[in-house]
N, CA, C and O atoms as a GROMACS GRO file, in nm:
protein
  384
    1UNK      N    1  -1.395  -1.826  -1.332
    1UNK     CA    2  -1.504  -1.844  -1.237
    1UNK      C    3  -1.620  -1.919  -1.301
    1UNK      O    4  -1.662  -1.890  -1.413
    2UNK      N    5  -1.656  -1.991  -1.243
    2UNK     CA    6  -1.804  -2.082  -1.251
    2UNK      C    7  -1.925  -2.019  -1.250
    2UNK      O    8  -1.944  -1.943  -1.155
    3UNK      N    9  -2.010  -2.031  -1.331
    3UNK     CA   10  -2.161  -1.961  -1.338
    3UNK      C   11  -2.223  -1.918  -1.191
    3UNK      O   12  -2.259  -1.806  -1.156
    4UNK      N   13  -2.224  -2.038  -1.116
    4UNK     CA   14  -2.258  -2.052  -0.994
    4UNK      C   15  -2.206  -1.965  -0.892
    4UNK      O   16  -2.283  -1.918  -0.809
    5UNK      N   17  -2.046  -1.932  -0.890
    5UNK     CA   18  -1.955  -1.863  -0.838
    5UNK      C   19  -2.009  -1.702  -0.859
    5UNK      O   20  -2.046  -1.621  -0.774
    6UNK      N   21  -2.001  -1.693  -0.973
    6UNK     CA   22  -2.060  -1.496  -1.056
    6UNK      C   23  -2.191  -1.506  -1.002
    6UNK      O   24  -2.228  -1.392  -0.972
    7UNK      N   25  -2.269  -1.582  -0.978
    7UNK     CA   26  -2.441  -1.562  -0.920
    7UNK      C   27  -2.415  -1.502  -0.797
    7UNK      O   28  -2.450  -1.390  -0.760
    8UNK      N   29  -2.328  -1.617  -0.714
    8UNK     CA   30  -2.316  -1.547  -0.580
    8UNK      C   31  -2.207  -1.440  -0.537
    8UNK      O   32  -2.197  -1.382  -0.429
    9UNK      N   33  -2.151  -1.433  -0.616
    9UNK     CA   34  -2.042  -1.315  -0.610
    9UNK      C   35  -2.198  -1.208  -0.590
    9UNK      O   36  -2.244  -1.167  -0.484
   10UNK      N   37  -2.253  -1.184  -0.736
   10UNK     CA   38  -2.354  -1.100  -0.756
   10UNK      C   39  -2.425  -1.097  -0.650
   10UNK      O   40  -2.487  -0.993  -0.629
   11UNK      N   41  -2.433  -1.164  -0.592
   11UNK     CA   42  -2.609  -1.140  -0.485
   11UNK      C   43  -2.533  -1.087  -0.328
   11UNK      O   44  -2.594  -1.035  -0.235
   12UNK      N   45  -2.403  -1.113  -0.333
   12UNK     CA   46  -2.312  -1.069  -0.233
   12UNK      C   47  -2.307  -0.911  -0.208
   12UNK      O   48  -2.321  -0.838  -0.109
   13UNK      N   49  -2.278  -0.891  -0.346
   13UNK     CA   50  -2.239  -0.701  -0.383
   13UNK      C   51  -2.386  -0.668  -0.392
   13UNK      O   52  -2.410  -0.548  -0.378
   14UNK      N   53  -2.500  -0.756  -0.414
   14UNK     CA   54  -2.574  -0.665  -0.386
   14UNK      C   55  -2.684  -0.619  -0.251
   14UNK      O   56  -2.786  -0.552  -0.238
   15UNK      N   57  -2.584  -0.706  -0.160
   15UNK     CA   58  -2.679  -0.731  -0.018
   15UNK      C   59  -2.633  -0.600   0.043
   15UNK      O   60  -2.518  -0.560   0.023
   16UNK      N   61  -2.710  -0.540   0.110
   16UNK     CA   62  -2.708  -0.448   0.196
   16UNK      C   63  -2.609  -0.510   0.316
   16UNK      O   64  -2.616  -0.622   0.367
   17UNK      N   65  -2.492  -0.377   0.352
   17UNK     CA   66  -2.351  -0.432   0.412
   17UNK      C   67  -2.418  -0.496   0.547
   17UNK      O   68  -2.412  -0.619   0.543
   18UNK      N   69  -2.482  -0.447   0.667
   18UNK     CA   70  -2.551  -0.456   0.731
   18UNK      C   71  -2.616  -0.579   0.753
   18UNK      O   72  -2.615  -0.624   0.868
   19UNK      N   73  -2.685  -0.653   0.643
   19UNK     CA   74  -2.760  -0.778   0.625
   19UNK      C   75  -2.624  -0.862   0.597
   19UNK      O   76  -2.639  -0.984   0.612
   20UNK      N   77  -2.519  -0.828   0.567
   20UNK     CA   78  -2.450  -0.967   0.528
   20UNK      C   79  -2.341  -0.935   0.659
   20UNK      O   80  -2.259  -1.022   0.687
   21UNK      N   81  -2.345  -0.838   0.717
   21UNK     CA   82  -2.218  -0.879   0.833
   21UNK      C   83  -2.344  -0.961   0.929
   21UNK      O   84  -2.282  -1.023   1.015
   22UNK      N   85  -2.472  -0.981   0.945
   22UNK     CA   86  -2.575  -1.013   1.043
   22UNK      C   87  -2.500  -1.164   1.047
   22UNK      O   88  -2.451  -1.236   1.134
   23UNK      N   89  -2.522  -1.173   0.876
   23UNK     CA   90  -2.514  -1.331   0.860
   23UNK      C   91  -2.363  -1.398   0.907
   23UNK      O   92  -2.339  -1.514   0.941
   24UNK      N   93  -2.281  -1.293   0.898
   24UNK     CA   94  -2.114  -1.343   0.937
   24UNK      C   95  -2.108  -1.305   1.068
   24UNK      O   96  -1.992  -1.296   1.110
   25UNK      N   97  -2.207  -1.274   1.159
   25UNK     CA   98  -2.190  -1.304   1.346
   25UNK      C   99  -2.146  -1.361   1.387
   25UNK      O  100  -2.038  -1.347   1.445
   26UNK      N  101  -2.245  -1.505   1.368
   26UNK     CA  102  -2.271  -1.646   1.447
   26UNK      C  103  -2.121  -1.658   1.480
   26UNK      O  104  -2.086  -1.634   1.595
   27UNK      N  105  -2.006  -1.700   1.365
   27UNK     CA  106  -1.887  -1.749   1.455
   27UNK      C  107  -1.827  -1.664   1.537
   27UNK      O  108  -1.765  -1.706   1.634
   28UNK      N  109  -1.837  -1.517   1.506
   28UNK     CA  110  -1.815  -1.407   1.580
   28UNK      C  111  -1.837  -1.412   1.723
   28UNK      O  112  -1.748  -1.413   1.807
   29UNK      N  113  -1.971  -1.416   1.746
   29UNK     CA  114  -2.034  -1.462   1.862
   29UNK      C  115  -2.035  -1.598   1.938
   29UNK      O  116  -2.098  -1.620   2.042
   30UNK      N  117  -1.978  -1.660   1.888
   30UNK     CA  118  -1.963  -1.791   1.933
   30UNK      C  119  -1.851  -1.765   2.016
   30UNK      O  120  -1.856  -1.748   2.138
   31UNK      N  121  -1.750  -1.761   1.945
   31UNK     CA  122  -1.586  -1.745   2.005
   31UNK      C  123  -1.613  -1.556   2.105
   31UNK      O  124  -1.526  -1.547   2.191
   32UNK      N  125  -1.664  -1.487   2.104
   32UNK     CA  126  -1.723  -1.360   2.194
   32UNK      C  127  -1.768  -1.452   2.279
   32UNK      O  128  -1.679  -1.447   2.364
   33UNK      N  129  -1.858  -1.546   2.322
   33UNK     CA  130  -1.906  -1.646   2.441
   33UNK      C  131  -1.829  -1.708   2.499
   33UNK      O  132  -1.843  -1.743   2.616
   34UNK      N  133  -1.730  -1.732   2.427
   34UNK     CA  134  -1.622  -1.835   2.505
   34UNK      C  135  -1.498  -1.705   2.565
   34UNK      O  136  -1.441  -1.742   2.668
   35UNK      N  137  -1.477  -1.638   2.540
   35UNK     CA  138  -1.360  -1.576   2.541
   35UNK      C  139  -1.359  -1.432   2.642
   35UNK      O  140  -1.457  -1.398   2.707
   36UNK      N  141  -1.229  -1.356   2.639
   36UNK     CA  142  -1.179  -1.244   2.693
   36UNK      C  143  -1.262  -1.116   2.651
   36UNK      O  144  -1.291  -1.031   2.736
   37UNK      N  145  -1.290  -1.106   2.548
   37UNK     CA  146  -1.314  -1.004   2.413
   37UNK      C  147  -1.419  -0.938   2.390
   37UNK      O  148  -1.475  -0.989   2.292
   38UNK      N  149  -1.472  -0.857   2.427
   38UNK     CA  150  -1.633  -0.822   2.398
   38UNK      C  151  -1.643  -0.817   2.254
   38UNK      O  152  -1.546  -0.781   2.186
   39UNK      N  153  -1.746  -0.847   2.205
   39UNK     CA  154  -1.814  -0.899   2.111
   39UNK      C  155  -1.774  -0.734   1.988
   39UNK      O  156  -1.709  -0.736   1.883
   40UNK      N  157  -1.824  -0.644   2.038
   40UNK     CA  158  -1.826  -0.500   2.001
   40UNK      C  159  -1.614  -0.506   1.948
   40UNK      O  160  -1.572  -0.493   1.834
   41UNK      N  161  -1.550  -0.522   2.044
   41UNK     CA  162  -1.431  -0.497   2.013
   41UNK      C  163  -1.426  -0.596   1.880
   41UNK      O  164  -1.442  -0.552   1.766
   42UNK      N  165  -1.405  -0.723   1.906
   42UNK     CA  166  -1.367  -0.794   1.807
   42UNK      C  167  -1.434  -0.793   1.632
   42UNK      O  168  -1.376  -0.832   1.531
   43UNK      N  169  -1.602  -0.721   1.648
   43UNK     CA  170  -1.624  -0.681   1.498
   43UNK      C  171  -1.587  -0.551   1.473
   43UNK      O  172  -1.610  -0.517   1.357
   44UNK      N  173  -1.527  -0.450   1.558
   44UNK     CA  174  -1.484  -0.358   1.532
   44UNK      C  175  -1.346  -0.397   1.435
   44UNK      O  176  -1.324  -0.366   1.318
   45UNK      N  177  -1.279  -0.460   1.511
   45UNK     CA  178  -1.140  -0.507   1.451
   45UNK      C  179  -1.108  -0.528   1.343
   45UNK      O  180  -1.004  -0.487   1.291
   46UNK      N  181  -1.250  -0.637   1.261
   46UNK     CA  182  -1.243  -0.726   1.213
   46UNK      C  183  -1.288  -0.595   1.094
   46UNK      O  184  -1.226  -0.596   0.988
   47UNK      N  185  -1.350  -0.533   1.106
   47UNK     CA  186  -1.424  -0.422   0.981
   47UNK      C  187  -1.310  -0.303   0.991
   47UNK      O  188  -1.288  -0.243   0.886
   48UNK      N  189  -1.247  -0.270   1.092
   48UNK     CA  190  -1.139  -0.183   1.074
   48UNK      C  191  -1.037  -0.211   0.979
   48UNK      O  192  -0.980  -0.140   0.896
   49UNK      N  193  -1.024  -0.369   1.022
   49UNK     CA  194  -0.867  -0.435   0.927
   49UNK      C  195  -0.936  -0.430   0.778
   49UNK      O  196  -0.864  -0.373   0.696
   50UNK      N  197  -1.048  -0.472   0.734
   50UNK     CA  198  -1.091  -0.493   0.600
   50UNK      C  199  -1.096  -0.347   0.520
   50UNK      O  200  -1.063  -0.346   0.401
   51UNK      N  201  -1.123  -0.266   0.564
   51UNK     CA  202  -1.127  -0.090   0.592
   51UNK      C  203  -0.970  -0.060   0.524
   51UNK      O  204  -0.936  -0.017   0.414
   52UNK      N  205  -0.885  -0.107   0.656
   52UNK     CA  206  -0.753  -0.053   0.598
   52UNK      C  207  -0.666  -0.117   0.451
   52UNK      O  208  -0.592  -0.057   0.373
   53UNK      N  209  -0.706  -0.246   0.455
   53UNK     CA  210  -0.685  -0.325   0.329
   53UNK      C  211  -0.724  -0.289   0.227
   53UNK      O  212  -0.650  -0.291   0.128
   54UNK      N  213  -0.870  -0.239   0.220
   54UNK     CA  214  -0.924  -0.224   0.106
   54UNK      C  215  -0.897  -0.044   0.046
   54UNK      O  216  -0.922   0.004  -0.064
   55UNK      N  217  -0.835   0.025   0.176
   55UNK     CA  218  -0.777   0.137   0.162
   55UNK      C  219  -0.654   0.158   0.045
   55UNK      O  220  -0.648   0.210  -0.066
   56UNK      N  221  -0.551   0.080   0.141
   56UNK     CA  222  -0.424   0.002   0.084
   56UNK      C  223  -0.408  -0.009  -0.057
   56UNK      O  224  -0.311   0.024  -0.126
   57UNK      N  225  -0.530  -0.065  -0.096
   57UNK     CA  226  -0.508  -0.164  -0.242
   57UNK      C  227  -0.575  -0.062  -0.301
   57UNK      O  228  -0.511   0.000  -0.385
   58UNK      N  229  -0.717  -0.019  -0.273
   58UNK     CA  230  -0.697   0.128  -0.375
   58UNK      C  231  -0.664   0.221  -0.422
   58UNK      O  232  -0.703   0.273  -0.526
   59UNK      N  233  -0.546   0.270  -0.310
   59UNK     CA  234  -0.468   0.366  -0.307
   59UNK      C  235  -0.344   0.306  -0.415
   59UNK      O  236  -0.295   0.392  -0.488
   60UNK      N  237  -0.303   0.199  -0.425
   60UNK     CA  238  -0.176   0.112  -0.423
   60UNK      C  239  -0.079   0.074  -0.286
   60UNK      O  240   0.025   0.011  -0.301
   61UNK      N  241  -0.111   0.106  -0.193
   61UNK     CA  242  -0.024   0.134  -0.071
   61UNK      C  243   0.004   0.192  -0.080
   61UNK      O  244   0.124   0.180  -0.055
   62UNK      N  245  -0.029   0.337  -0.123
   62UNK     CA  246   0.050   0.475  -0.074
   62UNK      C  247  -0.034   0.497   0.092
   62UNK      O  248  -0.156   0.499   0.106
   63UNK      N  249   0.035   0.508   0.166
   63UNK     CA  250  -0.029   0.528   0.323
   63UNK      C  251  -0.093   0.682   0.310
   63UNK      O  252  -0.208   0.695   0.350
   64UNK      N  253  -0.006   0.828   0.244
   64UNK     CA  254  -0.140   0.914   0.297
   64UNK      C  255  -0.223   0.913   0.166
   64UNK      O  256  -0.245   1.031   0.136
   65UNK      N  257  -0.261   0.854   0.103
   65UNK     CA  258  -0.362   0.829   0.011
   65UNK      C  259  -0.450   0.782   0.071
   65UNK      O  260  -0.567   0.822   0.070
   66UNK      N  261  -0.390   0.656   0.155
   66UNK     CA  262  -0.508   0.562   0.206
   66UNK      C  263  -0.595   0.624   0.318
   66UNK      O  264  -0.716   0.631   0.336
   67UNK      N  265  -0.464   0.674   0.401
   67UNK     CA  266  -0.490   0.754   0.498
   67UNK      C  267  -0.621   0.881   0.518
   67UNK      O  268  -0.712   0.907   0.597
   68UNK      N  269  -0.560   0.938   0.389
   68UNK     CA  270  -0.694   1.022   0.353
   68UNK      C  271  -0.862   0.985   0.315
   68UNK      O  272  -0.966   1.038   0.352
   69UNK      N  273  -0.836   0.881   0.234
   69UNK     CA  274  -0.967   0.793   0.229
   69UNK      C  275  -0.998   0.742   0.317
   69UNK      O  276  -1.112   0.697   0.304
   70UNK      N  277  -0.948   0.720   0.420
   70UNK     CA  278  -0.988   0.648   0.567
   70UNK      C  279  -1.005   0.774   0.641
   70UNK      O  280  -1.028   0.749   0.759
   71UNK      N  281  -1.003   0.893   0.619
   71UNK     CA  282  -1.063   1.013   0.669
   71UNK      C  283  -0.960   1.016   0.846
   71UNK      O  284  -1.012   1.064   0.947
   72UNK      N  285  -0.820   0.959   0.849
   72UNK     CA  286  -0.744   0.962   0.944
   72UNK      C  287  -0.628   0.995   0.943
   72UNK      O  288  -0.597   0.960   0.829
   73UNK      N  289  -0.496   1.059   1.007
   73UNK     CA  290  -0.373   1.107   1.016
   73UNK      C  291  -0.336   0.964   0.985
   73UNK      O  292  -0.387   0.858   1.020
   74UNK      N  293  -0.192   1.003   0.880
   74UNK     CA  294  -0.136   0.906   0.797
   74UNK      C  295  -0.052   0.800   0.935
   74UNK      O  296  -0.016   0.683   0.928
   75UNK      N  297  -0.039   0.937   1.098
   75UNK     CA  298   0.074   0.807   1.197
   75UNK      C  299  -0.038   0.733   1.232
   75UNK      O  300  -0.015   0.621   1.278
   76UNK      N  301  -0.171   0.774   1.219
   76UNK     CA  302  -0.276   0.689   1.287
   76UNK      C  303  -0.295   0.556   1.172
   76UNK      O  304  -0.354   0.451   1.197
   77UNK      N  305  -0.239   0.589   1.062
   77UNK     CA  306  -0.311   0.429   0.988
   77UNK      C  307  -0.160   0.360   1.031
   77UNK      O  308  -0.174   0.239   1.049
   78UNK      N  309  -0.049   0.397   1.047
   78UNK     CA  310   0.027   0.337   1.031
   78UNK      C  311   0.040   0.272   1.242
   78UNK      O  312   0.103   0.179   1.291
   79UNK      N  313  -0.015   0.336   1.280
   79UNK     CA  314  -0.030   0.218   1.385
   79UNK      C  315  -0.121   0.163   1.400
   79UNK      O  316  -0.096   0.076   1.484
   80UNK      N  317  -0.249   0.157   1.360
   80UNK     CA  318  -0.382   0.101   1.304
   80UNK      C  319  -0.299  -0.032   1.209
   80UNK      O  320  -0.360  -0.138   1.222
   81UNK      N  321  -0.202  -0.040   1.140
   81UNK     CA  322  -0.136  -0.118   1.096
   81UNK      C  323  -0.078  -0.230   1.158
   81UNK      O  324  -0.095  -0.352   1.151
   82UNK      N  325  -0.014  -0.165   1.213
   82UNK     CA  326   0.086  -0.233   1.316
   82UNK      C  327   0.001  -0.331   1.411
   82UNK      O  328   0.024  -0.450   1.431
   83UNK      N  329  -0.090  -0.262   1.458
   83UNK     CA  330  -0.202  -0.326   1.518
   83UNK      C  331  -0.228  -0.478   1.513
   83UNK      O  332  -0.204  -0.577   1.583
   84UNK      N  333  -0.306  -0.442   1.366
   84UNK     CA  334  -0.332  -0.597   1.276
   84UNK      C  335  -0.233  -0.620   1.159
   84UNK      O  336  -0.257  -0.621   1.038
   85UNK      N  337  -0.112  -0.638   1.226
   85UNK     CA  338  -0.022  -0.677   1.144
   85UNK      C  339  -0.006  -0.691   1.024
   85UNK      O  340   0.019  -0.798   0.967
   86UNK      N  341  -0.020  -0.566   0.965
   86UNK     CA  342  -0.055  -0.568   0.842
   86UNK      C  343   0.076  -0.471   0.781
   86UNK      O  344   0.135  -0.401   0.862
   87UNK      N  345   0.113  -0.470   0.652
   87UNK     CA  346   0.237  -0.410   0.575
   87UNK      C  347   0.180  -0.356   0.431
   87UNK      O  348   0.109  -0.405   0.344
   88UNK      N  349   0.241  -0.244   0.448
   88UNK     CA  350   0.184  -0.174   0.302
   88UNK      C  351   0.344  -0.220   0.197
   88UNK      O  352   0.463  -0.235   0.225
   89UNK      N  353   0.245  -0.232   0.049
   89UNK     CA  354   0.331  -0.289  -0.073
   89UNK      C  355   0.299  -0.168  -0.143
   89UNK      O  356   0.179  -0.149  -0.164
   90UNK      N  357   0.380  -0.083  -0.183
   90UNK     CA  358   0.331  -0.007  -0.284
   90UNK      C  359   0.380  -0.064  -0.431
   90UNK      O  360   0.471  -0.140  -0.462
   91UNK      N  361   0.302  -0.008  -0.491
   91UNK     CA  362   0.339  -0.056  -0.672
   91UNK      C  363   0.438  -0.070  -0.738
   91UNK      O  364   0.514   0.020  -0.775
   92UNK      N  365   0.448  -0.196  -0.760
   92UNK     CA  366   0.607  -0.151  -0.804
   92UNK      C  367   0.768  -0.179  -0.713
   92UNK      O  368   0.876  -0.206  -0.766
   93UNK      N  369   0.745  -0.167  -0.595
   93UNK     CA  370   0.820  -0.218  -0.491
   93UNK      C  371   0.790  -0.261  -0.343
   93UNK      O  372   0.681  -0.227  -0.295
   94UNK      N  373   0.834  -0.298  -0.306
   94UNK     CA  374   0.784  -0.409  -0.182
   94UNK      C  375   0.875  -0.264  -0.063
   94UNK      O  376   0.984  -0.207  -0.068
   95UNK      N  377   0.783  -0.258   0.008
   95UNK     CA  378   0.801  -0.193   0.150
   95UNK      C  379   0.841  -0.312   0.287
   95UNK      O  380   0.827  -0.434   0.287
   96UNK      N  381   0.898  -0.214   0.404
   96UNK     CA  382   0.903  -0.319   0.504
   96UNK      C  383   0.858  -0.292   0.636
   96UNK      O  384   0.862  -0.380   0.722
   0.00000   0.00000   0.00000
């Protein structure tokens, strides 16, 4: 990584979550103006899927690990999954 890159990595982790989803709206809301989708659903989505990912990978993909850190029943992440097409890898071997 580039000096420049670690500055803003840094000033990223240290923005209040709140102030930096403000700033990642606009296209949010743009495509919410044009579309089917209320605005509410689609950043829900969008922070749910990052939620379960970042569950995922800390856990390793163990689902009720993740499950538990996501404070939800392990069938609920796994159709919360399915949802946003998403597939758990656990360590070591590839799931399907």
């Amino acid at each position: 990584m580039t000096d420049e890159t670690d500055r803003v990595e840094t000033a990223i982790r240290a923005m209040p979550l709140g102030r930096l989803m403000r700033l990642r709206l606009d296209p949010l809301i743009q495509t919410a103006e044009g579309g089917d989708t209320p605005l509410l659903n689609m950043a829900v989505a969008h922070v749910e899927r990052a939620l379960i990912e970042a569950g995922l990978e800390r856990t390793g993909g163990h689902l009720g690990a993740a499950a538990n850190l996501l404070g939800i029943h392990r069938n609920t992440l796994r159709q919360k999954m399915r949802d946003h097409g998403l597939r758990s890898r656990r360590r070591g071997r590839a799931r399907r």
